[in-house]
C-alpha positions as CSV (number, residue, x, y, z in Angstrom):
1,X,23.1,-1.4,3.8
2,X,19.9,-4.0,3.6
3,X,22.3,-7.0,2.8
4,X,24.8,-6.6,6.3
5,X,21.6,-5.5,8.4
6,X,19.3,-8.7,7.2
7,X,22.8,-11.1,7.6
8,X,23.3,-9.5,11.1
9,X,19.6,-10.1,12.0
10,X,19.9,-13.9,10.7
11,X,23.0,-14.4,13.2
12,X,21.4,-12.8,16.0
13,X,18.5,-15.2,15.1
14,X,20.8,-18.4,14.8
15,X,22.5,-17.1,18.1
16,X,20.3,-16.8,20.2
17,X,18.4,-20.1,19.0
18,X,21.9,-22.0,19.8
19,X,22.0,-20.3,23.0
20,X,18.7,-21.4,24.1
21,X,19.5,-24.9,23.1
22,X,22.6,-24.7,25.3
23,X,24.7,-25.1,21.8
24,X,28.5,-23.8,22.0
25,X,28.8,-21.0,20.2
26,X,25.2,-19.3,20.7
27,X,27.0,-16.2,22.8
28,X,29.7,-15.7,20.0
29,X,27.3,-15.5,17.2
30,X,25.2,-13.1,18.9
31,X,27.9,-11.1,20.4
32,X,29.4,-11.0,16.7
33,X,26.0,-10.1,15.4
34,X,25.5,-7.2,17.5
35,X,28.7,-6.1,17.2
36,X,28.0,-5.7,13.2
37,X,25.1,-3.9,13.9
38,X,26.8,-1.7,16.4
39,X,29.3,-1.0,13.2
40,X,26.7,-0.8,10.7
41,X,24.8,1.8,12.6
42,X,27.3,4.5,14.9
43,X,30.4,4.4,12.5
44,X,28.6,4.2,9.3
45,X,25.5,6.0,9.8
46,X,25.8,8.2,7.0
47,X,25.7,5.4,5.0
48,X,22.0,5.4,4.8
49,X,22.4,8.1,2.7
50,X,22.8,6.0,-0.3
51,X,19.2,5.0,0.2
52,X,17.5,8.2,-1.4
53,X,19.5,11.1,-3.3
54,X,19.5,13.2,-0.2
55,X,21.8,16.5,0.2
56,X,24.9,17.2,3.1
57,X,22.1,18.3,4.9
58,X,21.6,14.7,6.2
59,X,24.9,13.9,7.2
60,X,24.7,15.2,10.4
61,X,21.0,13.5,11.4
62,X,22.0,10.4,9.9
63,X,25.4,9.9,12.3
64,X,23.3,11.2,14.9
65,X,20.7,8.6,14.4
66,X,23.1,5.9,13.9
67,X,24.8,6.5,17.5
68,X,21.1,6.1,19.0
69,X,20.4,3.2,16.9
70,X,24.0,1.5,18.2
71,X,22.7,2.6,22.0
72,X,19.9,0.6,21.4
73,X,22.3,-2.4,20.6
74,X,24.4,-2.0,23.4
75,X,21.5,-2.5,25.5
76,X,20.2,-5.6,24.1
77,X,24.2,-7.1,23.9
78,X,24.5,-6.2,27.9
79,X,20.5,-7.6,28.4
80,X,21.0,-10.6,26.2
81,X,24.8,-11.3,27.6
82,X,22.8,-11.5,31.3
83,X,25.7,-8.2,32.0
84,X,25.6,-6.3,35.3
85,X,23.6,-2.9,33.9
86,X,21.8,-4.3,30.9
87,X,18.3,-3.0,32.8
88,X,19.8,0.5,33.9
89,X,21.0,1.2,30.5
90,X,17.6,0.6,29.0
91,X,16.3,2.9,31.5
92,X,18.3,6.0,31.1
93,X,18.5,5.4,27.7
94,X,14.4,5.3,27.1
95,X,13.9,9.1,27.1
96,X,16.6,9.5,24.6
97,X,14.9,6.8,22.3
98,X,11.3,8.2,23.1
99,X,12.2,11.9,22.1
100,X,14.2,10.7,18.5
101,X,11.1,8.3,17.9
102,X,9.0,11.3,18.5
103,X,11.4,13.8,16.4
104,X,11.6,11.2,13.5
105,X,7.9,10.6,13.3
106,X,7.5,14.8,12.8
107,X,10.2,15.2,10.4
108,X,8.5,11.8,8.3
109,X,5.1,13.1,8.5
110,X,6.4,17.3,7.6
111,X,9.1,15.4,4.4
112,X,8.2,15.5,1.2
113,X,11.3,14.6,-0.6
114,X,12.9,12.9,2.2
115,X,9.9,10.2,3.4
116,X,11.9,7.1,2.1
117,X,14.9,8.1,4.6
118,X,12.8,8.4,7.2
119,X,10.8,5.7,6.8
120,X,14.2,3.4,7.1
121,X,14.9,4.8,10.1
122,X,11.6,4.9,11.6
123,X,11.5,1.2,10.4
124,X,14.9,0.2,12.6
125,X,13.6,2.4,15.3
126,X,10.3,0.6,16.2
127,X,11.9,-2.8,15.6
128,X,14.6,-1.9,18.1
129,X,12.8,-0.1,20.6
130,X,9.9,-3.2,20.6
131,X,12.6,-5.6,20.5
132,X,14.1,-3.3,24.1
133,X,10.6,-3.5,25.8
134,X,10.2,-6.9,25.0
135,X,13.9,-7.8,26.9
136,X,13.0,-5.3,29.7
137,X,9.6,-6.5,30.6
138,X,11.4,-10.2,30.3
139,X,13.0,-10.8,34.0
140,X,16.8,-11.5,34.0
141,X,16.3,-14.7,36.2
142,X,13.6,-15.8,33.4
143,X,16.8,-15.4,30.7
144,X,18.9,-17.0,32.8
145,X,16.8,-20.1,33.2
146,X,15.9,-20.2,29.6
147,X,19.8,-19.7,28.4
148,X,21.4,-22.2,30.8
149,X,18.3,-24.0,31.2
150,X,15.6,-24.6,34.1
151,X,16.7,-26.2,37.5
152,X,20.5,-26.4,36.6
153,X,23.3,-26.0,38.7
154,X,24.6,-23.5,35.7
155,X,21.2,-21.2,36.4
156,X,21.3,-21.6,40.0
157,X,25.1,-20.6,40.1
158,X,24.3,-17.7,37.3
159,X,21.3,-16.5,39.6
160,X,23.2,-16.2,42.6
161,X,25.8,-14.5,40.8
162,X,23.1,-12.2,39.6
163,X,21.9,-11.1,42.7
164,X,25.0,-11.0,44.3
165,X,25.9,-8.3,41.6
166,X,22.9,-6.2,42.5
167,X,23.0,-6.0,46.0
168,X,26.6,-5.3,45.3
169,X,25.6,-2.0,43.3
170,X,22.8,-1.4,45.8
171,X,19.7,-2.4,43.9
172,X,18.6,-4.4,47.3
């Protein structure tokens, strides 16, 4: 599962690059990136499995793991998209991340047999949940500006559609 994961992570790279250049076809790449991930991880979680020998025992974690992982792409797609609720659904979503982060750390530092399996996940984990912080420390108007670039009539018009959306949902 290295191979898809490393070509997703190029065209997430590529994409966004294009879409900070103001290229066509910067949102399709990443949205098409993301959405591989998304597959790679909540569907075909269990395929991690084929990392290490491991028993049925981690079917169950592994599908569990990969619909957290996928939760953690859905929040960068709707952050990175500039989508109504991309901040909210890194919020409630943080304690989930926080406690499996926590739960995977004890189970990797207890295995014995099992560390390489872990240690995958925990590697997905921390780059996902650094890359999260990262976009929610990052203001929405600042990706705006820097996706449609600075002073345009396209930022000003995505701005004030932006804050037309949260008063709308009551943020104001």
């Amino acid at each position: 599962m290295k191979f898809p994961e490393r070509v997703a992570i190029v065209l997430l790279s590529i994409g966004v690059i294009l879409k900070t250049s103001q290229i066509q076809g910067g949102d399709i790449i990443m949205v098409s990136a993301l959405a591989i991930l998304c597959l790679l991880y909540f569907p075909l979680g269990f395929y991690s499995l084929k990392i290490a020998n491991l028993g049925h025992q981690f079917i169950i974690p592994s599908i569990l793991y990969g619909f957290v992982l996928a939760t953690m792409i859905v929040g960068l797609f709707f952050k990175l998209m500039i989508l109504p609720g991309g901040d909210a659904w890194q919020v409630i979503n943080a304690p989930v991340w926080v406690l499996v982060f926590a739960f995977l750390m004890y189970k990797y530092l207890k295995a014995t047999d099992a560390k390489s399996y872990y240690k995958s996940i925990l590697t997905k984990y921390i780059f996902l949940i650094i890359l999260n912080l990262i976009l929610y420390i990052f203001p929405t108007e600042n990706l705006i500006e820097l996706f449609n670039g600075k002073g345009t009539s396209a930022s000003e018009q995505m701005k004030n559609y932006y804050h037309k959306q949260k008063a709308a949902d009551g943020y104001y």
